[in-house]
DRENDO-1510 file (C-alpha; in Angstrom, 1 decimal, always signed):
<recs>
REC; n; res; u; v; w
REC; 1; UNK; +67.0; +53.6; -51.4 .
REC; 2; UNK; +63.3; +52.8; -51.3 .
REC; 3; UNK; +61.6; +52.1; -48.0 .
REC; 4; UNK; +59.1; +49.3; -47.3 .
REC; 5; UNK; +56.0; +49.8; -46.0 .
REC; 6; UNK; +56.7; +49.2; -42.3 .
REC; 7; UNK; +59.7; +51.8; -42.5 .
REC; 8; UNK; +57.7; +54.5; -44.1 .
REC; 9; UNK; +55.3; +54.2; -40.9 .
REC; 10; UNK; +52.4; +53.8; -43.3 .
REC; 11; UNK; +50.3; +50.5; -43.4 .
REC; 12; UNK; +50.1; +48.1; -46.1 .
REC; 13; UNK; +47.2; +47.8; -48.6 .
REC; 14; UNK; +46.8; +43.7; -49.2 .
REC; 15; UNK; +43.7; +43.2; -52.2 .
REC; 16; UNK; +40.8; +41.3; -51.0 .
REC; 17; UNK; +40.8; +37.6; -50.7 .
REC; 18; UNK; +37.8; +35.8; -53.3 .
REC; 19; UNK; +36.6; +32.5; -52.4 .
REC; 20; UNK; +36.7; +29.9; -54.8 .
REC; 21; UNK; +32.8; +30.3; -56.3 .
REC; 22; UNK; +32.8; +26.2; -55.5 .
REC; 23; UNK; +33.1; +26.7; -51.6 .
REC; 24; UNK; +30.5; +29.1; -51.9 .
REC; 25; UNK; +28.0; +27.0; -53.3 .
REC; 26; UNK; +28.8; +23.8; -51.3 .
REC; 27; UNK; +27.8; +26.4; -48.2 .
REC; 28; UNK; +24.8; +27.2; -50.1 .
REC; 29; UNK; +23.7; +23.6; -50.7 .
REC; 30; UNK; +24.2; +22.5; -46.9 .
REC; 31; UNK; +22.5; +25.7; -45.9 .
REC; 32; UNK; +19.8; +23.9; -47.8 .
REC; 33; UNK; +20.5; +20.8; -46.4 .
REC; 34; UNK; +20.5; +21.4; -42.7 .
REC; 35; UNK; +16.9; +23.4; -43.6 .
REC; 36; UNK; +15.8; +20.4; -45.1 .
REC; 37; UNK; +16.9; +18.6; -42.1 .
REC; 38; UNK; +15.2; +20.7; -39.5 .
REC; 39; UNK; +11.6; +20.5; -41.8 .
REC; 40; UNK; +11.5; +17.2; -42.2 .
REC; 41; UNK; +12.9; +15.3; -39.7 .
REC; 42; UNK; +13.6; +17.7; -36.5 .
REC; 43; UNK; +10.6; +19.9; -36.4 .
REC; 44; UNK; +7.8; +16.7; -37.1 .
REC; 45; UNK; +9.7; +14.7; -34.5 .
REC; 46; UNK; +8.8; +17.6; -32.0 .
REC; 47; UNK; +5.5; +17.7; -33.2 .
REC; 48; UNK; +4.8; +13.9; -33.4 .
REC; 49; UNK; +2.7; +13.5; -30.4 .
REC; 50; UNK; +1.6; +16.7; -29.9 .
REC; 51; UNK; +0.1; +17.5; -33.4 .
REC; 52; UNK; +0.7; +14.6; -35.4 .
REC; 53; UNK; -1.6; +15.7; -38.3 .
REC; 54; UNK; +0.5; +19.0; -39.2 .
REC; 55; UNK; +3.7; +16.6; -38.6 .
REC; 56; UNK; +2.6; +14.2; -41.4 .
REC; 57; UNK; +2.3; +17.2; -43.7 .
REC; 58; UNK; +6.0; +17.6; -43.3 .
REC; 59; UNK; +7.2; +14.4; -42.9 .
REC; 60; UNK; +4.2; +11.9; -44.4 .
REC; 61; UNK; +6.5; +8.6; -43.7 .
REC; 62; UNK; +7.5; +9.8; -40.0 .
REC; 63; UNK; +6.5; +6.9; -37.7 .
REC; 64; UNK; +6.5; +8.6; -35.0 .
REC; 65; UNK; +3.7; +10.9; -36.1 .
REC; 66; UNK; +1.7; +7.9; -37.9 .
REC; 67; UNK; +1.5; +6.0; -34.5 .
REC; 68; UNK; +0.2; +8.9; -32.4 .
REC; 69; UNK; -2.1; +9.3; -35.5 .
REC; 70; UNK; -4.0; +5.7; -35.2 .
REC; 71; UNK; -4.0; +6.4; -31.3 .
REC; 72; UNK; -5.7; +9.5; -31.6 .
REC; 73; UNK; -8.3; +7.6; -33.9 .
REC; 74; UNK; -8.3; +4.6; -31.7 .
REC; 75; UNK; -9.4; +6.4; -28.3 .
REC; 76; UNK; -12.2; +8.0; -30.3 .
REC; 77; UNK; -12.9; +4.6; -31.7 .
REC; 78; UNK; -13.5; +3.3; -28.4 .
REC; 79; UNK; -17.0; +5.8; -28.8 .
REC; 80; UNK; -17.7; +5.0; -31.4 .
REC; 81; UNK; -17.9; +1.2; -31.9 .
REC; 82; UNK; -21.8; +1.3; -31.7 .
REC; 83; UNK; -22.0; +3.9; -34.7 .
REC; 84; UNK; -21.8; +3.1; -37.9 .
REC; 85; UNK; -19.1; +4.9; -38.6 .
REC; 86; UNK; -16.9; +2.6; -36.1 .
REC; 87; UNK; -16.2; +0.4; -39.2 .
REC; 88; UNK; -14.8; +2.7; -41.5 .
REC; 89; UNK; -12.7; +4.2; -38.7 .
REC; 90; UNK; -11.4; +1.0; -37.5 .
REC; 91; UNK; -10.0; +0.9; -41.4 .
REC; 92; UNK; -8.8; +4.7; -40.5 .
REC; 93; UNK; -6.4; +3.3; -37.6 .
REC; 94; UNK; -5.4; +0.6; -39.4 .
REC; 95; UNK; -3.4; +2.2; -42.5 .
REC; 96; UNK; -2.1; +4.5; -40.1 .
REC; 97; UNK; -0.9; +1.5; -38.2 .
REC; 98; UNK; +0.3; -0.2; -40.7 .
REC; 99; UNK; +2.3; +2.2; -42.2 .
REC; 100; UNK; +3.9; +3.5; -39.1 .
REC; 101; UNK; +4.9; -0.7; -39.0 .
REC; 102; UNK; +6.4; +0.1; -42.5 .
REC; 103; UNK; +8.6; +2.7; -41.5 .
REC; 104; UNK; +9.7; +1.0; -38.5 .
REC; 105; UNK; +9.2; -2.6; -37.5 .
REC; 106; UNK; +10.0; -2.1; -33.9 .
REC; 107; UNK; +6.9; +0.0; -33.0 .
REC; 108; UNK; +5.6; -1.8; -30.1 .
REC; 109; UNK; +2.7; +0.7; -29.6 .
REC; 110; UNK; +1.6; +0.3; -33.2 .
REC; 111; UNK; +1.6; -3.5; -33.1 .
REC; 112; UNK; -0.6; -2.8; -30.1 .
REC; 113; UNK; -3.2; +0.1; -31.7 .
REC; 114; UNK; -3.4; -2.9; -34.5 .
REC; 115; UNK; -4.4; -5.4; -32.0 .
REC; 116; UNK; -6.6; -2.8; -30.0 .
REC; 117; UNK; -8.9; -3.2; -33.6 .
REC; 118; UNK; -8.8; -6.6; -34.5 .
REC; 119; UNK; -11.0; -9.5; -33.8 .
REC; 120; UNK; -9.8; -11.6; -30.0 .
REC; 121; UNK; -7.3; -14.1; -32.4 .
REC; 122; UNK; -5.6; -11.7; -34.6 .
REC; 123; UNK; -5.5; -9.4; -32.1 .
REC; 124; UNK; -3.5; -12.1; -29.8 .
REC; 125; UNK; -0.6; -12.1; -32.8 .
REC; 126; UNK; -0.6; -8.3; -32.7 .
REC; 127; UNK; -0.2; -8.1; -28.8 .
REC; 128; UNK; +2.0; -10.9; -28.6 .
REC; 129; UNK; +4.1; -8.9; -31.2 .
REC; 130; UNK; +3.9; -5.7; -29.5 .
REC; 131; UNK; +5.2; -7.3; -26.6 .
REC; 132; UNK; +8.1; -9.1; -28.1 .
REC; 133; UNK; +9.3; -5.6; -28.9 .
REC; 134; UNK; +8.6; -4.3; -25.7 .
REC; 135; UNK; +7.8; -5.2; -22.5 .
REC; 136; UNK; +7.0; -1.7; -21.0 .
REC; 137; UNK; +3.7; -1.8; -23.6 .
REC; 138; UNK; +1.1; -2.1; -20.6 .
REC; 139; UNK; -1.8; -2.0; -22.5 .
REC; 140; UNK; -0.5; -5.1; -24.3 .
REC; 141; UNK; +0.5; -6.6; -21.0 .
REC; 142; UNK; -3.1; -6.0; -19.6 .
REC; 143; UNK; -5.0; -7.4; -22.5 .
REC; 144; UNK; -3.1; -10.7; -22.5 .
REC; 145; UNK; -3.4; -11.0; -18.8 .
REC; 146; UNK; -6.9; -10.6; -19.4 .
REC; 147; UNK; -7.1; -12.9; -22.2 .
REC; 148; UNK; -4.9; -16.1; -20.5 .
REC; 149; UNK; -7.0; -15.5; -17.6 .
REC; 150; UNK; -10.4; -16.0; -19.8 .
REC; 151; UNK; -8.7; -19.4; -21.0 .
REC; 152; UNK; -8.0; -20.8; -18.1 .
REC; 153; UNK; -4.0; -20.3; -18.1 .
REC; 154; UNK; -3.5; -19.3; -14.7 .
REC; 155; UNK; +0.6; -19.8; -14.7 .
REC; 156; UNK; +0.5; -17.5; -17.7 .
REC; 157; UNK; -1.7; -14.9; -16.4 .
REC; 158; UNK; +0.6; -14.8; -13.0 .
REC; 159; UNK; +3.7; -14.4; -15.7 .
REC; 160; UNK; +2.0; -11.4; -17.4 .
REC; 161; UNK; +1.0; -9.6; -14.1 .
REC; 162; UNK; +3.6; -10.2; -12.5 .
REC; 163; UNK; +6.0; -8.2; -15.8 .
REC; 164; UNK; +2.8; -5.6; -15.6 .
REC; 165; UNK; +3.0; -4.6; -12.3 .
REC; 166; UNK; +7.0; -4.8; -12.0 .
REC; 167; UNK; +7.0; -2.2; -15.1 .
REC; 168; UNK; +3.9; -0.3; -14.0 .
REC; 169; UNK; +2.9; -0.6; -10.2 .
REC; 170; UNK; +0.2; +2.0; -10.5 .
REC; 171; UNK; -2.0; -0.7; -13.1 .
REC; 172; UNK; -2.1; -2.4; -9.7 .
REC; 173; UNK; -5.7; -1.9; -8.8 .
REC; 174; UNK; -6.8; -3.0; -12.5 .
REC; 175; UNK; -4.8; -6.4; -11.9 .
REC; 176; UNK; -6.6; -7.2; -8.6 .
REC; 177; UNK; -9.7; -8.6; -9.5 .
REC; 178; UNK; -8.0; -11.1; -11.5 .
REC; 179; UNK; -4.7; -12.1; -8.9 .
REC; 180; UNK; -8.0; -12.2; -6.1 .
REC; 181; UNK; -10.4; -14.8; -8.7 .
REC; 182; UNK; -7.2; -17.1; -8.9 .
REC; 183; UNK; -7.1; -17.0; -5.5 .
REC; 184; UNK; -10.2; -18.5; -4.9 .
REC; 185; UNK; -9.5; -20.8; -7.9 .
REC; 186; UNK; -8.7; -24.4; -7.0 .
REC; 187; UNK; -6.8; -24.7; -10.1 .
REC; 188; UNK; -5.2; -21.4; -9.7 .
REC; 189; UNK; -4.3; -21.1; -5.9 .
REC; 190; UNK; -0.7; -22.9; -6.5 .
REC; 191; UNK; +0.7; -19.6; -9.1 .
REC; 192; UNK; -0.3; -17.1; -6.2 .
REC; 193; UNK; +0.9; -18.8; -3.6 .
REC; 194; UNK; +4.3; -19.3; -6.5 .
REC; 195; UNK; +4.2; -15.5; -7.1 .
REC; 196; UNK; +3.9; -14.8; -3.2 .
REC; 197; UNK; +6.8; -16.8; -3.1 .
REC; 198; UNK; +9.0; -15.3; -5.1 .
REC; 199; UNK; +8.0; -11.9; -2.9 .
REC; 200; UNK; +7.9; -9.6; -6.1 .
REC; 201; UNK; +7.9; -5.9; -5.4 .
REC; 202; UNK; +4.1; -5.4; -5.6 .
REC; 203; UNK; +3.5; -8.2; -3.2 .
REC; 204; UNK; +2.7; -6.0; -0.1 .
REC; 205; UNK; +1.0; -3.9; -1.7 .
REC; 206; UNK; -1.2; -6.5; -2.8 .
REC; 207; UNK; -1.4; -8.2; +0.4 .
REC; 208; UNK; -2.9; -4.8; +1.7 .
REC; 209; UNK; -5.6; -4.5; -0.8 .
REC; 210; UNK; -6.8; -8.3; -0.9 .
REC; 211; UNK; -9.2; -7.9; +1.8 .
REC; 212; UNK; -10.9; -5.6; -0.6 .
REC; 213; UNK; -10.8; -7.6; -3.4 .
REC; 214; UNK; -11.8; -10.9; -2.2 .
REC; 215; UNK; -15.3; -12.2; -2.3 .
REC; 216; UNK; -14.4; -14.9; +0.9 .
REC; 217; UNK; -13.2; -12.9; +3.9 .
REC; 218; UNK; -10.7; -16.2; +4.5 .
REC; 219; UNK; -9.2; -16.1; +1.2 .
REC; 220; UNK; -6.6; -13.3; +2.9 .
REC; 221; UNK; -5.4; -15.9; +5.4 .
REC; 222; UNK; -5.0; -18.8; +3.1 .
REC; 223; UNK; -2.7; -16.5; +1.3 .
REC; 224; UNK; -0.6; -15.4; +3.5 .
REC; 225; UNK; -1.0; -18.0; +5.9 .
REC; 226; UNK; +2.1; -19.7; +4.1 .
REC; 227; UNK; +4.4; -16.9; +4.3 .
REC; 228; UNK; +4.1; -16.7; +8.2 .
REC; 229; UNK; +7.6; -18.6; +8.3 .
REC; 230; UNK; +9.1; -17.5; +5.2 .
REC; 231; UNK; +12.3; -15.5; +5.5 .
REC; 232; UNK; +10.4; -12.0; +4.9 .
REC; 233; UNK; +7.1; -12.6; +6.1 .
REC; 234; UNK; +3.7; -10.2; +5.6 .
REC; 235; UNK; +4.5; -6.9; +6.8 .
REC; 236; UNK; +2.4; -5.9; +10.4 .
REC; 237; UNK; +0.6; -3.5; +7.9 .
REC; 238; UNK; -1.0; -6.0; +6.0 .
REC; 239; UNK; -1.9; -8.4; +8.7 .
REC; 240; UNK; -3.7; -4.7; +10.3 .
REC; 241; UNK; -5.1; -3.7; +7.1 .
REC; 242; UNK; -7.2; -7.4; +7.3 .
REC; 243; UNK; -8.1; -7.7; +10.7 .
REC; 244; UNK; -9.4; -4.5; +10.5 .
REC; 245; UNK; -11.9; -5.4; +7.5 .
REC; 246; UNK; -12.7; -8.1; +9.7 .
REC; 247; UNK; -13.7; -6.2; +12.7 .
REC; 248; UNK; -15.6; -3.2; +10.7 .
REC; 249; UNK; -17.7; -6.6; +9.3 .
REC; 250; UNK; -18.1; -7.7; +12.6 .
REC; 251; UNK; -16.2; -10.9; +12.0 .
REC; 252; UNK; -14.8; -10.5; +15.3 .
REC; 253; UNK; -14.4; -14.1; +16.4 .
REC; 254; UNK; -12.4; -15.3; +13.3 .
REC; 255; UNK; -10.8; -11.8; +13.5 .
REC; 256; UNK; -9.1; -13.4; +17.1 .
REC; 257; UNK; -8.0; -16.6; +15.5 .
REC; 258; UNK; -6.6; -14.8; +12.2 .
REC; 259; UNK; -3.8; -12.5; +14.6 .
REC; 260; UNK; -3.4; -15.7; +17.0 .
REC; 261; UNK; -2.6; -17.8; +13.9 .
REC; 262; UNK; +0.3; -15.3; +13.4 .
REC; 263; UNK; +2.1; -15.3; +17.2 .
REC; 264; UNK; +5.1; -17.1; +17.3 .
REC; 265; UNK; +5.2; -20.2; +19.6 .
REC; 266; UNK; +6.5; -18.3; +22.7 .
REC; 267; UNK; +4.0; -15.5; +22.2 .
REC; 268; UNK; +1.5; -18.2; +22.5 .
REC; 269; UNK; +2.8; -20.2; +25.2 .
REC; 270; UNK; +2.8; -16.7; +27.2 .
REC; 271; UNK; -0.9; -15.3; +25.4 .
REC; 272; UNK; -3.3; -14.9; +28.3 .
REC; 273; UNK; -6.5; -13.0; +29.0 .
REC; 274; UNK; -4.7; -9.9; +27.9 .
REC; 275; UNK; -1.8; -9.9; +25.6 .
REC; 276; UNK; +1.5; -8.8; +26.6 .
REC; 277; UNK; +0.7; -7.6; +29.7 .
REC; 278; UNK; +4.5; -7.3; +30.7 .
REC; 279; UNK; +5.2; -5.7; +27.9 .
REC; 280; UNK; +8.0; -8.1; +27.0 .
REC; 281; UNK; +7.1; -8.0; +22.9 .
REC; 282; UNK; +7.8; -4.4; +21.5 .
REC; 283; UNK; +3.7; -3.5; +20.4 .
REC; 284; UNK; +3.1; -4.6; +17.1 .
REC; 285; UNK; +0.3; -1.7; +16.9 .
REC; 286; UNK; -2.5; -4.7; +16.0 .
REC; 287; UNK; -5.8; -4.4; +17.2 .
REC; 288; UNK; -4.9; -7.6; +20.0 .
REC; 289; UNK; -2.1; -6.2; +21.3 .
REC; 290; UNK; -0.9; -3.0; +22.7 .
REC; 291; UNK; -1.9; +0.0; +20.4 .
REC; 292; UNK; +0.1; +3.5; +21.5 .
REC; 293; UNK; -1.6; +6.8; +21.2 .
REC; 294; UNK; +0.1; +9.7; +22.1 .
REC; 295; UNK; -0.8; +13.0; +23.0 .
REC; 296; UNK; +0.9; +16.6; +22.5 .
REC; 297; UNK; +3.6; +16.7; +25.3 .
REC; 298; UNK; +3.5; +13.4; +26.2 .
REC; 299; UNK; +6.0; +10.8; +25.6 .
REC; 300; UNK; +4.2; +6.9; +25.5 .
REC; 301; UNK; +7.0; +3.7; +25.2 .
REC; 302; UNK; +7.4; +0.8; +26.3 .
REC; 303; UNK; +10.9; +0.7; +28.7 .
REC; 304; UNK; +12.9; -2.2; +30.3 .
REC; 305; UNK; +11.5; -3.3; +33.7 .
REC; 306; UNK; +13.8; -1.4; +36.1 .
REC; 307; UNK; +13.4; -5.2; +38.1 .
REC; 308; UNK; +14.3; -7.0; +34.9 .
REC; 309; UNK; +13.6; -9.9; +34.3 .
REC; 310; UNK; +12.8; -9.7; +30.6 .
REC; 311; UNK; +10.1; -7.7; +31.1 .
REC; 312; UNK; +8.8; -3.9; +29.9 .
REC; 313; UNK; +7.4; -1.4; +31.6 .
REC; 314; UNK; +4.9; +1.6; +30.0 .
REC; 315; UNK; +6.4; +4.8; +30.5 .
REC; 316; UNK; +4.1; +7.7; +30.4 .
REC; 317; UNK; +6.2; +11.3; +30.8 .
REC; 318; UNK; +4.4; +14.5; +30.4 .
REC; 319; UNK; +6.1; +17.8; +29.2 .
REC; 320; UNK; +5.1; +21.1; +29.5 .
REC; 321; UNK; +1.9; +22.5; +28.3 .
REC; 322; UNK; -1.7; +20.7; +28.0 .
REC; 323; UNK; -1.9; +17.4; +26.8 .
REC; 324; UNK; -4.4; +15.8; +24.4 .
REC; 325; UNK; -6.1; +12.5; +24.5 .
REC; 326; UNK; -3.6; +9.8; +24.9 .
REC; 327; UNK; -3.0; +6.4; +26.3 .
REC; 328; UNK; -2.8; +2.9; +25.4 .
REC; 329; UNK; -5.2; +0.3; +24.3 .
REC; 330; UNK; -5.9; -3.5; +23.1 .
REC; 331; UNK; -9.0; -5.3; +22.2 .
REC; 332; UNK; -9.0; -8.7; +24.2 .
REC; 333; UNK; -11.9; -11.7; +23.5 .
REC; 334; UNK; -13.4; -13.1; +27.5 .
REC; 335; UNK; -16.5; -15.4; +27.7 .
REC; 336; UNK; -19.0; -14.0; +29.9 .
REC; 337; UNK; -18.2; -13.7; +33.5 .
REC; 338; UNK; -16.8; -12.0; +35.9 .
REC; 339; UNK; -12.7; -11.0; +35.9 .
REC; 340; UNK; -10.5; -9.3; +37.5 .
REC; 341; UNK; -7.8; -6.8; +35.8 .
REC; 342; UNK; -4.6; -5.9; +38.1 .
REC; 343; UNK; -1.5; -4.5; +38.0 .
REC; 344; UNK; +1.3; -2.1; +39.4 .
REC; 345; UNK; +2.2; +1.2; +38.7 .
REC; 346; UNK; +4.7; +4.0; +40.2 .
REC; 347; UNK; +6.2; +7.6; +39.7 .
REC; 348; UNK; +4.4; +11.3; +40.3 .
REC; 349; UNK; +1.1; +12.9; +38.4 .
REC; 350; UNK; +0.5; +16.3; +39.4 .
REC; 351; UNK; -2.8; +17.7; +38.1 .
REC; 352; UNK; -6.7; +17.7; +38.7 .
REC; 353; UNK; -7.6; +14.4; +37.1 .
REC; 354; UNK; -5.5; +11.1; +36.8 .
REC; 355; UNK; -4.6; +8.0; +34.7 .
REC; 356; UNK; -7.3; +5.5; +34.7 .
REC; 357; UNK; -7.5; +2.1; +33.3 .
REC; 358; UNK; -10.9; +1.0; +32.0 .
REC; 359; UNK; -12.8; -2.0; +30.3 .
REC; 360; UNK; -15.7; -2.0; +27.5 .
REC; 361; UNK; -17.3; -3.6; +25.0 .
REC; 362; UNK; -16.4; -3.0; +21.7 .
REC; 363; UNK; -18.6; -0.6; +20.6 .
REC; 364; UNK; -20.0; +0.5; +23.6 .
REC; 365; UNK; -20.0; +3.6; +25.7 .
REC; 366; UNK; -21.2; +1.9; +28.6 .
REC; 367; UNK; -18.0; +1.1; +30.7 .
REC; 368; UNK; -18.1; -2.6; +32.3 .
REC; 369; UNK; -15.5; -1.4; +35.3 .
REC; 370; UNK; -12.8; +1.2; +36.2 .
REC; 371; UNK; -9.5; +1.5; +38.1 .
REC; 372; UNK; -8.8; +4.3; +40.6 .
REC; 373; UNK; -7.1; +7.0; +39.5 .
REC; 374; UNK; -3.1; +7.5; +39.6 .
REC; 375; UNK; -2.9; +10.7; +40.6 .
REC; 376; UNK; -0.1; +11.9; +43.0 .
REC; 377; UNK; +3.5; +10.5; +44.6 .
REC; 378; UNK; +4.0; +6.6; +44.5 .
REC; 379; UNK; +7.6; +6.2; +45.3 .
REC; 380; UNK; +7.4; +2.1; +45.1 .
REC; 381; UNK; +5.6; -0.4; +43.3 .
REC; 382; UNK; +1.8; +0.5; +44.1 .
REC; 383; UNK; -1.0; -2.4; +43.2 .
REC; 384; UNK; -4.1; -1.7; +41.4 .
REC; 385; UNK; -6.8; -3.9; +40.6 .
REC; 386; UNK; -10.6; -3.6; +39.7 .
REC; 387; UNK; -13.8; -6.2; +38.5 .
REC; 388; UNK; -15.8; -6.5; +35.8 .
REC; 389; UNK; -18.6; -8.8; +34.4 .
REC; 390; UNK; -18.8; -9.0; +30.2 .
REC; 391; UNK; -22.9; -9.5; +29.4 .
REC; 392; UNK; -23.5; -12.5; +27.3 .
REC; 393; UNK; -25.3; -10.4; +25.0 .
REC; 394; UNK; -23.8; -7.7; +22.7 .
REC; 395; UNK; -20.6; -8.0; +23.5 .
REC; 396; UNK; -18.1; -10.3; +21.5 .
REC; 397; UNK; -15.0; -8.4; +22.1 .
REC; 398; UNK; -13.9; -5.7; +24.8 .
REC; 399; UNK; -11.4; -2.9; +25.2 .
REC; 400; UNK; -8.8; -2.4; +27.6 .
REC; 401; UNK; -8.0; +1.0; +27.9 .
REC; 402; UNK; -6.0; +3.6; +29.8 .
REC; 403; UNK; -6.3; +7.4; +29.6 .
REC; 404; UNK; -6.6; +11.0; +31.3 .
REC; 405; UNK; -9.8; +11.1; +33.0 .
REC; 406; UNK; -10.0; +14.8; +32.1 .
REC; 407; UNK; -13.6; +16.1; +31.5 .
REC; 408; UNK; -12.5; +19.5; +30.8 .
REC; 409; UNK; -9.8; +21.7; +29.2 .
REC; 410; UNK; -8.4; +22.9; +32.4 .
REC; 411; UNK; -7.7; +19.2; +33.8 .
REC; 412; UNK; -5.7; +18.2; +30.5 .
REC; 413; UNK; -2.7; +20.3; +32.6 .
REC; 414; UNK; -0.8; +17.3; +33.9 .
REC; 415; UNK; +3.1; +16.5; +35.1 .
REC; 416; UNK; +5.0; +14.2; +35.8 .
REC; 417; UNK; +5.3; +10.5; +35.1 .
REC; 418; UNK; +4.5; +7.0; +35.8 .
REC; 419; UNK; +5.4; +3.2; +34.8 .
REC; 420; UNK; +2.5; +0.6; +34.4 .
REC; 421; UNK; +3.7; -3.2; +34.4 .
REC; 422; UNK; +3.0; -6.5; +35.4 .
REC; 423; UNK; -0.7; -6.2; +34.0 .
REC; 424; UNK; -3.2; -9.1; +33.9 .
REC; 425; UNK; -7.0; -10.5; +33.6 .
REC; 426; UNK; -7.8; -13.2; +35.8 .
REC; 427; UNK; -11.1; -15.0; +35.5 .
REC; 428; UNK; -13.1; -14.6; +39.3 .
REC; 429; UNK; -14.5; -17.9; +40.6 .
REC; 430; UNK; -17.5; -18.4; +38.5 .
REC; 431; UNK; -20.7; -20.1; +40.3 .
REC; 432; UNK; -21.3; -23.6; +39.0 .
REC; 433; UNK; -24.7; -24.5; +37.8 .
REC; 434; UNK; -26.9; -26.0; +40.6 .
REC; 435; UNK; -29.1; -29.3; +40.4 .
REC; 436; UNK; -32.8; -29.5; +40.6 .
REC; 437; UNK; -33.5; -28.9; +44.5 .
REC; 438; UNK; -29.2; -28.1; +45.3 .
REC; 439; UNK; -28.2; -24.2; +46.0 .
REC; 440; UNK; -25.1; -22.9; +43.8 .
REC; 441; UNK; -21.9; -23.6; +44.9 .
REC; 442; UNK; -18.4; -21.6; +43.8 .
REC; 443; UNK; -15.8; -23.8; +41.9 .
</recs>
C-alpha cells in the first residue's frame, strides 16, 4: 500500500504560489502613488515656510508655500519702498498673494500680505477680509486699530485692541500709545473707562504701564479712579507702580492725595499724622503706609495686639546668624513745625547696637530726630517718644523709619525680639504769630 508523505517521515514538496500579474501591478502603481504623494504634497508642506522657493518647484499650486513666498518678498519690501525697484516688487508679492488666495480662499495671512501692499482703502477690504477669516491675524488687528483710531472711531479702535491683546498680550506695549491718546480724548474717555469695565485680561497690565504712557501725570487717576468701588478694583501693584512715577517726578503733594483718594472710609476716618500706626490694616506695601523690609534671619510681621482691641503689633524676631539691613518704613506728608513721634515697645535685644526709630526728609541724609535705642530686657509695655522740627524749605515729604543702628559688621549679631505698637505723630504746641509791639504766645 502506498504511504503518504507524512507516513514516509519525509516532507512534502508544494510548487510555488504566482501572483496574479494584476496584483502586482496595482502594487506597482500605488508604489508610485504614495511617491507621488510624499513629492508633491508631504515633503513641500514641510518645506513651506522654511524654503518655500524649492517647495514651489515641487508643488507650484501649494498655498502654503505661495504665502510664505509673498511674505518673504513683503518684509524685504518694507526696504525697499524708497527704491525703485519697490514698485515692481510690490507686483512680485501680489501674484504670489493672489495665487495662494486661488488655491485657498481661507488664507488669512495672504489677505493680509495683500493689504500690507495696497493703497490705505483697498487695503482696509483686504484686512477686513483677513480678519473675517481669522481673528488670531495680529498684524491685521494692529493696522485696523491704527486705522479706526486715525478716523476718529474710538469704540471701534477699543473693539480691535481689546481682540489684539486678548489673542496676543505681548503686542501690548505697541497698543499703548493709542488706549493712553483716547484716554486723554474727551470724545474717547467713555470706551476706556467701557473697556476698564469689562476688566479684560490685559487690564492690569495696562493699568501698570499707563503712568508711562500718559502725557498728563493725572490721566492714571481719572482712570482708575472709577474702579476704586468696583467688584475687582486696581490691584495694590498698579496703584504703587503710579505713585511711584509720581514721587521719582517730584509730584509729591498730588502723589498724597492720589493714595488718600484710594483709603476706604474707615481708613480715613482713622488716617492721622502717620498711617496705621496700630497696625490694624495688614501693610498694603505703598509708599504711605507701612513698607516691610526684611533682613537675613529676621522675621518682620505685623501680629494681633496681645491687649486686643483690634489692633497689630510689629513683631521683629531675629534667628541665628548676622542680620542684614532690615526694618520698616512709610513716607508721611507734616507742614512745618515741630512734632512729636511716640510709641511702646517690649521683648529682649541682645547685641552691641539696638532698634532705633528715626525721621527724614525725603531725600535727605540729614536726620530731623531719633529715638533711643531698644536694646536689652523690657518685660512690659515700655514708652518711647522723641521731637522733631520739618524745615519749610526742602522738605515736602519725610520718612519714618526703624532699623539696626549697626555701623559695623560685628554689631549686625543681634537676638532676640520685640513688639512695636500704639505708634503716633502729634503736632507740639506751635507759637502763634505775635503783633506789632506783643511777645509770642503758645496756642
Amino acid at each position: 500500500m502506498q504511504r503518504n508523505a507524512f507516513e514516509s517521515g519525509k516532507s512534502a514538496e508544494f510548487p510555488p504560489a504566482r501572483r496574479p500579474r494584476g496584483a502586482l501591478v496595482g502594487l506597482w502603481l500605488l508604489g508610485l502613488l504614495l511617491v507621488w504623494r510624499i513629492a508633491t504634497v508631504s515633503l513641500p508642506a514641510s518645506f513651506a515656510t522654511q524654503a518655500p522657493s524649492f517647495a514651489l518647484t515641487l508643488a507650484p499650486g501649494d498655498p502654503a508655500a505661495l504665502t510664505a513666498s509673498a511674505q518673504q518678498k513683503l518684509e524685504t519690501f518694507a526696504e525697499a519702498r524708497a527704491h525703485t525697484a519697490a514698485a515692481r516688487q510690490a507686483e512680485e508679492i501680489v501674484v504670489f498673494a493672489r495665487r495662494a488666495v486661488a488655491a485657498s480662499p481661507l488664507d488669512a495671512e495672504a489677505f493680509r500680505i495683500l493689504g500690507a501692499v495696497s493703497p490705505p482703502a483697498r487695503a482696509r477690504e483686504f484686512m477686513r477680509a483677513s480678519l473675517l477669516r481669522s481673528t488670531h491675524q495680529a498684524d491685521a488687528l494692529f493696522w485696523l486699530m491704527r486705522d479706526s483710531f486715525a478716523a476718529g472711531q474710538y469704540a471701534e479702535t477699543g473693539r480691535l485692541a481689546n481682540i489684539l491683546l486678548s489673542v496676543q498680550p505681548q503686542a501690548l506695549p505697541a497698543v499703548i500709545p493709542f488706549l493712553a491718546q483716547m484716554a486723554e480724548k474727551p470724545e474717547a474717555m467713555g470706551e476706556i473707562d467701557r473697556l476698564m469695565a469689562s476688566r479684560p485680561r490685559w487690564r492690569d497690565a495696562f493699568l501698570n504701564e499707563l503712568p508711562l504712557a500718559a502725557h498728563d501725570a493725572r490721566t492714571p487717576l481719572r482712570v482708575m479712579s472709577p474702579l476704586k468701588d468696583a467688584p475687582v478694583p486696581p490691584k495694590a501693584e498698579s496703584l504703587a507702580r503710579y505713585l511711584k512715577f509720581l514721587l521719582e517726578h517730584r509730584l509729591y503733594a498730588f502723589a498724597y492725595d492720589v493714595w488718600r483718594s484710594f483709603l476706604s472710609g474707615q481708613q480715613l476716618e482713622k488716617t492721622g499724622l502717620l498711617f496705621n500706626g496700630d497696625f490694624a490694616w495688614p501693610p498694603s506695601g505703598l509708599p504711605f503706609d507701612w513698607e516691610i523690609a526684611r533682613g537675613e534671619s529676621t522675621a518682620i510681621e505685623i501680629l494681633p495686639h496681645p491687649d486686643g482691641g483690634g489692633r497689630g503689633a510689629l513683631s521683629i524676631v531675629y534667628g541665628a546668624g548676622r542680620t542684614t539691613p532690615h526694618g520698616a518704613s512709610q513716607l508721611v506728608r507734616l507742614a512745618p513745625g515741630s512734632y512729636r513721634l511716640k510709641g511702646r515697645y517690649r521683648g529682649e535685644l541682645i547685641g552691641r547696637r539696638g532698634l532705633r526709630w528715626q525721621v527724614s526728609c525725603i531725600g535727605a541724609a540729614d536726620v530731623l530726630g531719633e529715638s533711643e535705642m531698644a536694646l536689652g530686657v523690657a518685660r512690659e509695655w515700655k514708652d518711647f517718644a522723641f521731637e522733631f522740627t520739618t524745615p519749610s524749605e526742602n522738605c515736602p515729604l519725610q520718612q519714618v523709619t526703624l532699623g539696626l543702628a549697626a555701623r559695623s559688621p560685628s554689631e549686625w549679631l543681634v537676638s532676640g525680639s520685640l513688639l512695636y505698637a500704639d505708634l503716633a505723630i502729634e503736632p507740639l504746641k506751635q507759637p502763634v504769630a505775635a503783633r506789632d509791639g506783643e511777645p509770642a504766645r503758645a496756642k
